[in-house]
C-alpha positions in Angstrom: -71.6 59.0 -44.3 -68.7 61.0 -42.6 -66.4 59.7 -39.6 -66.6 62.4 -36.4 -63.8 62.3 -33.7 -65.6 62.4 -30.5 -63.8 65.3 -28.3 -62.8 65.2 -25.0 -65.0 67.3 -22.9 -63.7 70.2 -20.4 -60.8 70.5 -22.0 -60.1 74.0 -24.0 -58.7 73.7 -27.7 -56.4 76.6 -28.7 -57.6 78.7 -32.0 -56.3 81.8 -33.6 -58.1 84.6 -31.7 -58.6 82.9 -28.2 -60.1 79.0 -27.4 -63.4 76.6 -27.3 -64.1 73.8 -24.7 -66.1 71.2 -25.8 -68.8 70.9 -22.5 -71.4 68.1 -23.3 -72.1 65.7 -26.1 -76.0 64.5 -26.2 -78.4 62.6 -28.0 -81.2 63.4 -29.1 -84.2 60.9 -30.8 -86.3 62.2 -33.8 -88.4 60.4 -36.2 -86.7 56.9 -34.6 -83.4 58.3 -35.7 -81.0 59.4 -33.3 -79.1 62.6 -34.0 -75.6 63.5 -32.0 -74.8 67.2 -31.2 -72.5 68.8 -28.9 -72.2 71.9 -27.1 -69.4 74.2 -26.6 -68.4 77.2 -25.1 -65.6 79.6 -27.3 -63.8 82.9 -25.8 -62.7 85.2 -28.4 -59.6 87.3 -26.3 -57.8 88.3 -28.7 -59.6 90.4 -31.4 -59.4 94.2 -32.1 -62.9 94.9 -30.6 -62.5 92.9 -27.2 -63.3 90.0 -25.8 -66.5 87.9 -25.9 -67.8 84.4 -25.0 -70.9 82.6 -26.3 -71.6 78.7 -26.2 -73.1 77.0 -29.6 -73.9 73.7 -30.7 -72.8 72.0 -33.2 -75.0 68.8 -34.5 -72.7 66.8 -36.6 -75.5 64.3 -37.8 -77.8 61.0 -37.4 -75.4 58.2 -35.7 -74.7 55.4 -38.0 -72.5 53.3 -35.8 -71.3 54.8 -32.6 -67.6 54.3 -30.9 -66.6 52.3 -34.4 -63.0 52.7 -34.1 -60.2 54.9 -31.6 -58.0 57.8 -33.7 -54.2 57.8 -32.8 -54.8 60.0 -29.5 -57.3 57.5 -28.6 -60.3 59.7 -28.9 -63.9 57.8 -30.6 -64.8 58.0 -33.6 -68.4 57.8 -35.0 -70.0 57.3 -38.0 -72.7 59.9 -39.1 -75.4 61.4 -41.5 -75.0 65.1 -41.9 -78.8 65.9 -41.8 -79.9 68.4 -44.8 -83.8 68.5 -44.8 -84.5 71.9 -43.8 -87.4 70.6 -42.0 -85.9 68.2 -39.8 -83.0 71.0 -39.2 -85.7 73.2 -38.1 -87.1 70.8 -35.2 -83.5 70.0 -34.4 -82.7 73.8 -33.9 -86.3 73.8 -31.7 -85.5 71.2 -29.3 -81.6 72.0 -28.4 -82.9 75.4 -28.2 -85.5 74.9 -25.8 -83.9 72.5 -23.6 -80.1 73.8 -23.4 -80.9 77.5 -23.7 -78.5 78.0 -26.2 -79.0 80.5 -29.4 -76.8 79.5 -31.9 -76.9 75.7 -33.7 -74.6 74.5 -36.7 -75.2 71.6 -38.5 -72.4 69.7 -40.7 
């Protein structure tokens, strides 16, 4: 079990070659478990090639307990399951694919 810091949504977060936004944090049921992931949008502006913008989503696991406790800025924070059956990864990948139209999903 890891602790996850639930991110405030709409609101871009500064990295070295531009920023991400955090946009929409879901749920998702599977197998009577349920599974957090979030998407987000990043803008790469300052890179050699150009710029370029995609959105990904990032499933940080299985919720153990939800809202447990606030960080010092105040923000959530979870408990999760990182899931690592390739199987389940695969149905995972399936669904937020087919039903946010997104390419690209990352898994803790």
């Amino acid at each position: 079990m890891i602790k996850y810091t639930h991110l405030k949504l709409n609101q871009d977060i500064a990295v070295p070659a531009g920023h991400y936004t955090p946009e929409k944090e879901s749920v998702i049921k599977i197998d009577g478990r349920e599974i957090l992931y979030v998407l987000s949008s990043a803008v790469v502006d300052s890179s050699c090639c150009g710029n370029a913008d995609y959105t990904s989503a990032l499933v940080p696991g299985y919720i153990i307990s939800q809202d447990i406790t606030k960080d010092k800025d105040g923000l959530a924070v979870s408990e999760v399951e990182p899931i690592t059956d390739k199987a389940t990864r695969g149905k995972i990948r399936k669904i937020i694919r087919e039903t946010e139209n997104i390419s690209q999903v990352e898994f803790w």
